[in-house]
C-alpha positions in Angstrom: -5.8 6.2 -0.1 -7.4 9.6 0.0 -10.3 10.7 -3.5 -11.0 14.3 -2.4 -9.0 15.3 -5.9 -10.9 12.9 -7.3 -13.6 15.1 -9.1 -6.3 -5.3 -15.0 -8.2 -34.8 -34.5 -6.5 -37.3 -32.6 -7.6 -40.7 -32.0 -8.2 -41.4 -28.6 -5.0 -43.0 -27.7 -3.5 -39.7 -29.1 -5.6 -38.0 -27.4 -4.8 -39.4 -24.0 -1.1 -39.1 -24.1 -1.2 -35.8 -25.3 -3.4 -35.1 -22.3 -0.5 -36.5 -20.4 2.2 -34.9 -21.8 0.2 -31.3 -20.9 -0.3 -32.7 -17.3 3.2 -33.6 -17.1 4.2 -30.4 -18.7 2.1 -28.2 -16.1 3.7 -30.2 -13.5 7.3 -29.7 -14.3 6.9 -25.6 -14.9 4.6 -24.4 -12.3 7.3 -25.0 -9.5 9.5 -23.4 -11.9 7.5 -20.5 -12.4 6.3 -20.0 -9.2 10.6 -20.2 -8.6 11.0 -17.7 -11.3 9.2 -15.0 -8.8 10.5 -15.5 -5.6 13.6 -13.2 -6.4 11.5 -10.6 -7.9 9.1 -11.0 -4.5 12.0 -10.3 -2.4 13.1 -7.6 -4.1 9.9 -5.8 -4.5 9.3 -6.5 -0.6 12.7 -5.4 0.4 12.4 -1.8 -1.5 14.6 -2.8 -4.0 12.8 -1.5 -7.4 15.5 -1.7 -10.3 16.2 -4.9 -9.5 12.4 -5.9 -9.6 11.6 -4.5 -12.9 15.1 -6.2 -14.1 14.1 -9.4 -12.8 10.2 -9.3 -13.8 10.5 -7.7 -17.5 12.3 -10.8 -19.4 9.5 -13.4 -17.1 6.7 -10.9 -18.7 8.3 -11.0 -22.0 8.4 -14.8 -22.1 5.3 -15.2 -20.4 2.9 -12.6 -21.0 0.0 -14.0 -19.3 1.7 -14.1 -15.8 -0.8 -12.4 -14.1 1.3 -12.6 -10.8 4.5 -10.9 -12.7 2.2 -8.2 -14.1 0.8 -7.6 -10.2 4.3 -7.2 -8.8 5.4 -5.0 -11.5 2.5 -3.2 -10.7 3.3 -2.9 -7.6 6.8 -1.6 -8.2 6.0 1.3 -10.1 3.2 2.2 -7.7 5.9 2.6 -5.0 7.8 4.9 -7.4 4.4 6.8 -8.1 5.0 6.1 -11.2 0.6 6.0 -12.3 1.3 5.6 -16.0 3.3 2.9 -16.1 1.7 1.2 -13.3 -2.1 1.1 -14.6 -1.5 -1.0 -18.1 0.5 -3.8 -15.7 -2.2 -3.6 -13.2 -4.7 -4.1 -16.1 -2.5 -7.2 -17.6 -2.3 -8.4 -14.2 -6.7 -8.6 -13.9 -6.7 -10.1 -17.3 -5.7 -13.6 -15.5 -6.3 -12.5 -12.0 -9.8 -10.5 -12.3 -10.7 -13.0 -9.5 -8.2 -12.1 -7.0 -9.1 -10.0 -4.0 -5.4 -8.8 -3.7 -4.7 -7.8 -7.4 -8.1 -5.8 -7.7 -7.2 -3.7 -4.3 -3.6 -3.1 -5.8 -5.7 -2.4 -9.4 -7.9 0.2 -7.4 -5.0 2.0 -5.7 -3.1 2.4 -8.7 -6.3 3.4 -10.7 -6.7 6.3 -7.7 -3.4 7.2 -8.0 -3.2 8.2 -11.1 -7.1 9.8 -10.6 -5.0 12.1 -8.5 -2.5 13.3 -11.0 -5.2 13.6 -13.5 -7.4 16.4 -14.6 -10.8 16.7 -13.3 -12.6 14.9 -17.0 -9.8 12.5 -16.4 -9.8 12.1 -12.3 -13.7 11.2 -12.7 -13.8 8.6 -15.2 -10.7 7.1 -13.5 -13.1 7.1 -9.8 -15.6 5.0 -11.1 -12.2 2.2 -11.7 -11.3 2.5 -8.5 -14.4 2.0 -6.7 -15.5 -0.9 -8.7 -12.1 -2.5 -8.2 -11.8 -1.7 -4.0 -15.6 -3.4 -4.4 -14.5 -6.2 -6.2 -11.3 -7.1 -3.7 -13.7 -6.8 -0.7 -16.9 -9.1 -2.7 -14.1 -11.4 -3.4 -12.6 -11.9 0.2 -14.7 -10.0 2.6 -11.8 -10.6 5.5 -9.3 -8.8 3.7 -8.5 -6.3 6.1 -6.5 -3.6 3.4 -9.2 -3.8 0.8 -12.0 -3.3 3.6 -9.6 -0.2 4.6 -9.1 0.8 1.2 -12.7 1.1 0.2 -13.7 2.9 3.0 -12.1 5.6 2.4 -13.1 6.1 -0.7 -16.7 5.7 0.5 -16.0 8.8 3.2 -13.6 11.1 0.5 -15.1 10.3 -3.0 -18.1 12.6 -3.8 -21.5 10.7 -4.0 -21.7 11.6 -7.8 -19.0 8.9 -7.9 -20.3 6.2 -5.1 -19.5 7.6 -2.6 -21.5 8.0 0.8 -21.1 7.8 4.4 -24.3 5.9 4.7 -21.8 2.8 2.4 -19.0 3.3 5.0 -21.5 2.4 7.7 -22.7 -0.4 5.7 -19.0 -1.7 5.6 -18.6 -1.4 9.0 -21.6 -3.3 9.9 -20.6 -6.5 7.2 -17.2 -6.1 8.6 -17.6 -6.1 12.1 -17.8 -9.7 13.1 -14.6 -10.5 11.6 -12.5 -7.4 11.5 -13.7 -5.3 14.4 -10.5 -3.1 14.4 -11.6 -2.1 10.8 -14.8 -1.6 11.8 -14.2 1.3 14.4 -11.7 2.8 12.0 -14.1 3.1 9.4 -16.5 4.7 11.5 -14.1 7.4 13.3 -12.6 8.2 9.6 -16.2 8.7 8.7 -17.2 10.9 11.7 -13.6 13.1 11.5 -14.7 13.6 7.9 -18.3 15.0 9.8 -16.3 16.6 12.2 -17.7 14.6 15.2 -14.1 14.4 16.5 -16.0 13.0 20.1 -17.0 10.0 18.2 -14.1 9.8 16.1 -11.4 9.9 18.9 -13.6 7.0 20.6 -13.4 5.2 17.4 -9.9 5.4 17.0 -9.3 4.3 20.8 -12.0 1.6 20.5 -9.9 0.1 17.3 -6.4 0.0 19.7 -8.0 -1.4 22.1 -9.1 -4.6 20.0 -5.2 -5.8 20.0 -3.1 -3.0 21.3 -2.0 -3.2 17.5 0.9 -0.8 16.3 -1.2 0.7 13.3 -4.2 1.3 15.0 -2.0 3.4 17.8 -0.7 5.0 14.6 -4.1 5.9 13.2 -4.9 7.3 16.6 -1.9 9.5 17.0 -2.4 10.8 13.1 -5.7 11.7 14.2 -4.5 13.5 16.9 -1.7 15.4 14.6 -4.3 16.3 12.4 -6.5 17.7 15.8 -3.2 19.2 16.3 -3.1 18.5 19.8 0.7 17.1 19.7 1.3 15.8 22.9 -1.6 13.5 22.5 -0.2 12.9 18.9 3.2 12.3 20.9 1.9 9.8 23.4 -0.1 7.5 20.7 2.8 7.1 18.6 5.2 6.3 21.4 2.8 3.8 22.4 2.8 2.7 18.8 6.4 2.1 18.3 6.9 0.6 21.5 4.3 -2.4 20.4 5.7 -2.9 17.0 7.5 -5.6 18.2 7.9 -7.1 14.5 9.3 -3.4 13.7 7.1 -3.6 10.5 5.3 -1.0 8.5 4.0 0.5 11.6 7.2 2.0 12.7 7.6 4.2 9.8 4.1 5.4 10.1 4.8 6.1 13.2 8.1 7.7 12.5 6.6 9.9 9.8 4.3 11.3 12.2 6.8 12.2 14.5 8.9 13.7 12.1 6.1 16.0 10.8 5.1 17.0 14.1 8.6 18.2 14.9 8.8 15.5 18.0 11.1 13.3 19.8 13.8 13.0 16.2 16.0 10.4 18.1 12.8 7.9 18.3 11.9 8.6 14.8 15.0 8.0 13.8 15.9 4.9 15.7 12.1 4.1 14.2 13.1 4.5 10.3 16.2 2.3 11.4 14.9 -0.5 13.0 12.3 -1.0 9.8 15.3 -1.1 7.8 17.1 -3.2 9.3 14.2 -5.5 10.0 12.9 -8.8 8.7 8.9 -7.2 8.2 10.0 -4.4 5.0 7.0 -4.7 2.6 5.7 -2.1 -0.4 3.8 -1.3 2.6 6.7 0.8 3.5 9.4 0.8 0.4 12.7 0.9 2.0 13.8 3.7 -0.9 11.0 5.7 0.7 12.1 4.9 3.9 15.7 6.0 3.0 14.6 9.5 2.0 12.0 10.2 4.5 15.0 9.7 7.1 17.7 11.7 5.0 15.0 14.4 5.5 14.9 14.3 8.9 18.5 14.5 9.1 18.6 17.2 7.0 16.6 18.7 9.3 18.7 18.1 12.4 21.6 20.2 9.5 22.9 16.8 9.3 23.2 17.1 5.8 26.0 14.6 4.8 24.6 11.9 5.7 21.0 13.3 4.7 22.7 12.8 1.4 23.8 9.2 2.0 20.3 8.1 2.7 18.9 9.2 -0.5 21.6 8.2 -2.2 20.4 4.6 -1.0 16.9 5.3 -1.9 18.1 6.1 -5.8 20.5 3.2 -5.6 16.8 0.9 -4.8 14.7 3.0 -7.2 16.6 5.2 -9.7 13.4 6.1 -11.0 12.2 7.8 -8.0 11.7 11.6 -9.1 11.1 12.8 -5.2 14.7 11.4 -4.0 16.4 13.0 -7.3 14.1 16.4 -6.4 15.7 16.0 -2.3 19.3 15.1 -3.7 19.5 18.5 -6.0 18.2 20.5 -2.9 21.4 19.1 -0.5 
């Protein structure tokens, strides 16, 4: 996430069996509602968005307090970047789910999303939403690693006229160092790039790979080095990155990405944007549809144009709704 635009009577025997009944009631539908969501789960973890919203609007319709429904909806439509019809599911989802740690961090991305695509009356009202929601996930469960991630950066990009402050980012990284020490040095080498100490910053970034060798911290390290522009360092950190990814999850396409925009080894970034698809780690971390397209670009890029077109043509087939694949698919 990134804010610098930025500026969910009976008598008693009656009443006992009637208690019954309602406990036997609960019993018998939660499995089956719980069952009800596991298709809909899948397919918004495997990239596959109409079938999502086919499977989760008749649950919501008969049950339109399903808080869990509303959240993966949510979700869905966030991977489309699709902000106006995201926000009122993220909303229903926080009417049941206000308590959740994962449904206020997806609330606060979706609320800075469409902050983003707002104007600037618009973009500030919607800041104050997404801060109190990224502050909500991580009061709710301090170890959750994205929301900790999440609200940091909008402590380092948001202006202070809307909470934000490097002096907070520290903060976080103090509370959060115990537990997530990885987070930790990634929050403060965001915050010192964004101070333009790149000296601490590259140590920070190093420091947080070296607390697991972990695929998205050697990601972090080599985007830090694309946006130093010093490419072969770039180069080396995402090599590094891939080859660790043994899971071949979200971090390959990150990766991959990186690669691609740096105009460096195109074989590994594609084998990269394979191996995720093929893989049994997809999440909305990395929507396969956007998967799809970012490697139809890079074949287009190679002039490999027909099957450029094949690979969005599988991202529309995920997400028809998905105005940057149309966009690609009238340009080839």
């Amino acid at each position: 996430m990134h804010f610098l635009k930025l500026f969910p009577l009976f008598s008693q025997r009656k009443r006992v069996i009637c208690a019954l009944v309602s406990i036997a009631i609960l019993l018998c539908c939660a499995p089956s509602r719980a069952a009800d969501l596991e298709p809909a789960t899948r397919a918004v973890l495997h990239g596959e968005a109409d079938s999502a919203i086919s499977l989760l609007r008749p649950i919501i319709a008969s049950e339109p307090d399903n808080g869990e429904a509303h959240l993966l909806l949510c979700r869905v439509f966030y991977a489309e970047e699709r902000p106006t019809a995201a926000v009122p599911e993220c909303d229903a989802a926080l009417r049941t789910l206000s308590n959740n740690s994962e449904a206020q961090d997806w609330a606060g991305r979706v609320y800075g999303l469409q902050a983003d695509k707002a104007g600037p009356i618009t973009g500030l009202r919607m800041a104050f939403k997404v801060r109190q929601a990224f502050e909500a996930a991580v009061r709710l469960d301090a170890q959750n690693g994205v929301a900790v991630n999440d609200l940091s950066e909008y402590y380092i990009d948001a202006p202070a006229v809307v909470g934000g402050g490097y002096d907070k980012a520290a903060q976080l990284a103090d509370r959060s160092a115990a537990r997530l020490p990885q987070n930790a040095h990634r929050i403060r080498a965001l915050s010192a790039e964004h101070q333009k100490d790149f000296g601490t910053a590259e140590r920070e970034f190093r420091a947080a790979a070296a607390v697991a060798d972990r695929p998205d911290a050697w990601a972090d390290l080599g985007a830090f080095y694309e946006r130093r522009e010093q490419y072969d360092r770039a180069t080396e950190a995402l090599q590094h990155a891939i080859a660790v990814d043994r899971a071949h999850d979200s971090s390959l396409v990150d990766a991959a990405t990186s690669l691609t925009e740096i105009h460096r080894e195109p074989a590994l970034a594609e084998h990269a944007f394979r191996d995720y698809l093929a893989s049994h780690a997809q999440s909305d971390a990395a929507p396969a549809f956007r998967v799809h397209l970012e490697l139809g670009k890079l074949l287009r890029s190679q002039g490999r144009k027909a099957e450029a077109k094949i690979e969005v043509q599988k991202a529309l087939a995920l997400a028809s709704g998905y105005a940057p694949a149309r966009h690609e698919l009238a340009g080839l």
